[in-house]
GUKOL-150581 format. One record per atom (N, C-alpha, C): residue in one letter; x, y, z. Coordinates in pm, whole numbers, plus 32768, in hexadecimal, padded with zeros to 4 digits. Layout:
BEGIN
AXYZ;...
***
This chain:
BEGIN
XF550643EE22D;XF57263DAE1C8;XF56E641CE13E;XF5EE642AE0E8;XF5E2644FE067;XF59263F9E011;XF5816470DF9C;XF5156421DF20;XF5A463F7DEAC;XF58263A2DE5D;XF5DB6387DDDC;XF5A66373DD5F;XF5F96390DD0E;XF5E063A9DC97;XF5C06321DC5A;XF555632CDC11;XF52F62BADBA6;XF578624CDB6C;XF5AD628ADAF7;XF6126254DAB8;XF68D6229DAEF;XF7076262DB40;XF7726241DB56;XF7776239DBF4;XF6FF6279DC3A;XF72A627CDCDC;XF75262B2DD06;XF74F6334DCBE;XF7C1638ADD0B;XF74D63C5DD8D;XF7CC63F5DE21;XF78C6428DE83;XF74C64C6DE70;XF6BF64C0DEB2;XF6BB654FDE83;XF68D657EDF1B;XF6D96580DF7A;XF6D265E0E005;XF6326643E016;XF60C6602E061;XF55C6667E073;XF5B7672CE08B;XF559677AE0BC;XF57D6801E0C0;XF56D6819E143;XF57D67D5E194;XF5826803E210;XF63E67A5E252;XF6766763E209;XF6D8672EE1EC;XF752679FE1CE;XF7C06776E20D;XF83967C3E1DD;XF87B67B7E17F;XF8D567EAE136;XF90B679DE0A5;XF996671DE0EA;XF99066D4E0AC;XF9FF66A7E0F5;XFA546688E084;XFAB86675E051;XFB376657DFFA;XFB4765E1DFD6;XFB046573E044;XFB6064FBE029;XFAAD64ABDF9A;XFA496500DFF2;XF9E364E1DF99;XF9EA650ADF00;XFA32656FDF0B;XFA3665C7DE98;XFAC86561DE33;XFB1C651FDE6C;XFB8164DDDE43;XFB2C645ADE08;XFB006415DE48;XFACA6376DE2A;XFA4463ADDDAA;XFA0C6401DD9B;XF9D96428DD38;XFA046450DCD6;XFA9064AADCCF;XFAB864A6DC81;XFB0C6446DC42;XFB3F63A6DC88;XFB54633DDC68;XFB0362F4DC30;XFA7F62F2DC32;XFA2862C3DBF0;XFA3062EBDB60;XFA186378DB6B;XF9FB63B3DAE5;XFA8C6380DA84;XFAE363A0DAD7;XFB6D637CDA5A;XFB6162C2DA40;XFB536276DA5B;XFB3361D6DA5F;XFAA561EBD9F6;XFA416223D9F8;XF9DC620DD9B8;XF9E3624DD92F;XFA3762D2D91C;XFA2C62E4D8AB;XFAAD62E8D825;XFAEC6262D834;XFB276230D7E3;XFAF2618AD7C9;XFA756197D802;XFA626104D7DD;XFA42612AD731;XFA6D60ADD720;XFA426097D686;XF9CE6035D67C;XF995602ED61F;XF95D5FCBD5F9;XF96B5F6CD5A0;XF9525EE1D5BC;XF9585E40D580;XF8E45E1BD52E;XF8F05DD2D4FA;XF87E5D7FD4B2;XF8105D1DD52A;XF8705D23D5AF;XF83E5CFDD5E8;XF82E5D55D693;XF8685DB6D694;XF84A5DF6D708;XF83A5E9FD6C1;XF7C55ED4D70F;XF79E5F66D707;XF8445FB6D73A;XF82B6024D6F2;XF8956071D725;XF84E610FD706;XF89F613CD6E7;XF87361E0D694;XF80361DBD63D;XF7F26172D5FE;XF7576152D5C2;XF72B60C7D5D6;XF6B6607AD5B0;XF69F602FD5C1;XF6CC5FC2D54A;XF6C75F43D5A5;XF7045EBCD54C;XF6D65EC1D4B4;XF65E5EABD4F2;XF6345EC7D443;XF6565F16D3BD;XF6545F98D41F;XF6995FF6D3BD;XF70B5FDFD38E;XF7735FA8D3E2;XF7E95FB3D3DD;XF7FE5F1FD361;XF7A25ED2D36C;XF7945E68D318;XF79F5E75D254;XF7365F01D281;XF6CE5F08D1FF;XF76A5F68D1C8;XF7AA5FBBD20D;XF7E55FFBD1D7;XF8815FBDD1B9;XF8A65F4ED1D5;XF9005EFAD1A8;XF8E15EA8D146;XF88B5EBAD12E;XF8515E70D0B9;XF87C5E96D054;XF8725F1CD035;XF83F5F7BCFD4;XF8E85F9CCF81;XF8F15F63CF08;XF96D5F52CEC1;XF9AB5FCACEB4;XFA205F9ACEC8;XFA7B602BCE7F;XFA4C604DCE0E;XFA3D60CACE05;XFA486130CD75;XF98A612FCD3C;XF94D60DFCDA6;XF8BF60C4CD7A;XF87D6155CD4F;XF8A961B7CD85;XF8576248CD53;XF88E6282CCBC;XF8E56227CCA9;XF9296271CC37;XF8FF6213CBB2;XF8C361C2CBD3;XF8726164CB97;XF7C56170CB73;XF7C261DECBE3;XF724622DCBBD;XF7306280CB56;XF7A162D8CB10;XF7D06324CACE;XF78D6323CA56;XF78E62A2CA0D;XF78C623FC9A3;XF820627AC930;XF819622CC8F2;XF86F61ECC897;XF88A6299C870;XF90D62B6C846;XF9266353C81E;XF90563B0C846;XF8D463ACC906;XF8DC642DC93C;XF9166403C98E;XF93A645BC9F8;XF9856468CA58;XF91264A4CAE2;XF9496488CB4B;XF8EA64B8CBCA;XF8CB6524CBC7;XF92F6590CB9F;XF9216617CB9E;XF8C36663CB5C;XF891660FCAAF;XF833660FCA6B;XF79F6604CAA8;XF7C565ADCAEC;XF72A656ECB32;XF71465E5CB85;XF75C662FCBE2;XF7516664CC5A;XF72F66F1CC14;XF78966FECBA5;XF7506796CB64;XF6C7679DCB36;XF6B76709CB0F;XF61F671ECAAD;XF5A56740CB52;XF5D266FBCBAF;XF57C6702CC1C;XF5616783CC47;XF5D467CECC50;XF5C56831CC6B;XF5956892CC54;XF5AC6889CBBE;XF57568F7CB33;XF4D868E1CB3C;XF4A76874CB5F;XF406684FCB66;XF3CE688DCBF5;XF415687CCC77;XF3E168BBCCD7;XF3CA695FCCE9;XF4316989CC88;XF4556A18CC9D;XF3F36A40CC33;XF3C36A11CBD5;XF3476A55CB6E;XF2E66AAFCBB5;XF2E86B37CB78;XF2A06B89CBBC;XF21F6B83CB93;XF1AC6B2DCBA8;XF12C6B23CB5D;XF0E86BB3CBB7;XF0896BF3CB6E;XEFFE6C54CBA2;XEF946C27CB7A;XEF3C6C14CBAF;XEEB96C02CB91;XEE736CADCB33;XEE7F6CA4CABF;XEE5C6D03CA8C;XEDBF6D58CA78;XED6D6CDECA4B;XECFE6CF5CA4E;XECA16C53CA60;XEC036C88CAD4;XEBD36C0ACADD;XEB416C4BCAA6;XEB036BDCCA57;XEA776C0BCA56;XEA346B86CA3C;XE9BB6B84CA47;XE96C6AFCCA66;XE8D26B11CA22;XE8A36AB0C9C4;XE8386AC2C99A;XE7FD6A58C97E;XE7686A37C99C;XE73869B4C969;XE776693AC9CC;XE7D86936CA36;XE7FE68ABCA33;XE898689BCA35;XE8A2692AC9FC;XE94B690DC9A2;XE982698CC9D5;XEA066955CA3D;XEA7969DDCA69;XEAD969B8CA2B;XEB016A33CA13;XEB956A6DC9C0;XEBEA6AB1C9E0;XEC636A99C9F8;XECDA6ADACA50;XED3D6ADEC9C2;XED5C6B34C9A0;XEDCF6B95C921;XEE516B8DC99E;XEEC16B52C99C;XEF1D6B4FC9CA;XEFAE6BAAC985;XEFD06BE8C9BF;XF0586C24C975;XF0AA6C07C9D2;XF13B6C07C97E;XF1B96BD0C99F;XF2286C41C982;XF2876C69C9F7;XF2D46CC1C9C7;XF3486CADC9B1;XF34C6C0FC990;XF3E36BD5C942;XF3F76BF5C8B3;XF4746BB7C87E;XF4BC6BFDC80B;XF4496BEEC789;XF4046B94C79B;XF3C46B77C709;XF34F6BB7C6E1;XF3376C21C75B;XF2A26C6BC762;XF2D26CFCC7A7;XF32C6D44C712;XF3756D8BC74C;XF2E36E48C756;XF2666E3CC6EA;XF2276E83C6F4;XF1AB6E94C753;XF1BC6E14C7BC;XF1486E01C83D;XF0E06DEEC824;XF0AA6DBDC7A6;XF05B6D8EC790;XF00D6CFEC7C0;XEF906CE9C7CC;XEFA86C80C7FA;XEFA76BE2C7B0;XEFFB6B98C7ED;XF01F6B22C759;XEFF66A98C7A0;XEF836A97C81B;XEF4D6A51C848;XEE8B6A46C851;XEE6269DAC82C;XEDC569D4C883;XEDC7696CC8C5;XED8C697BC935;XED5868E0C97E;XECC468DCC943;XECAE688AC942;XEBEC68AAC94F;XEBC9681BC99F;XEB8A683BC9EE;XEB3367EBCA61;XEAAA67F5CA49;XEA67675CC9F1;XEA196760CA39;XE9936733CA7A;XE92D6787CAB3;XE906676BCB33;XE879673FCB33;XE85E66BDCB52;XE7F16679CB6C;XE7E86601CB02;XE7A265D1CAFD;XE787654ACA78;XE7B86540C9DC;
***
């Protein structure tokens, strides 16, 4: 007796089983029927209802509306970028009394002699 698959049913022939074709056909009928379902507001398909809900919701042009007033998406996406890509080093840490200190340098355009043009100070206890 074959085992089947979870989700769609497909046959999966034990290993002491021969391959047979016609098994190998009705599975692959499955698979073509199952994966063009779409999804409804009211039936699961490729994602779930809900999702498919939340994301019909969601207005035209709504990201271009995160922008704000006189930028453009591209603006937004550069500034994101330009912030992830900051090359911070932890330059120097030292700690005294209570109190650590991390000197941060930056090797972007505005700190063109590596100096460092950061402190955190943390600090520690009451």
């Amino acid at each position: 007796m074959p085992d089947y698959t979870t989700n769609i049913n497909l046959e999966k022939p034990l290993a002491n089983e021969y391959f047979n074709i016609d098994i190998q056909n009705r599975n692959m009928d499955i698979i073509d029927t199952e994966i063009v379902k779409k999804a409804s507001s009211t039936q699961d398909g490729r994602m779930s209802k809900e999702d498919k809900e939340k994301l019909d919701g969601i207005q035209e042009g709504a990201i271009d509306s995160l922008a704000g007033e006189g930028r453009t998406t591209e603006t937004v996406k550069k500034n994101a970028d330009d912030i992830s890509n900051l090359d911070l080093k932890m330059f120097e840490l030292t700690s005294q009394g209570g109190i650590a200190k991390v000197k941060i340098q930056s090797t972007e355009i505005n700190n063109e002699d590596g100096e460092p043009n950061g402190t955190l100070v943390i600090y520690i206890g009451e």
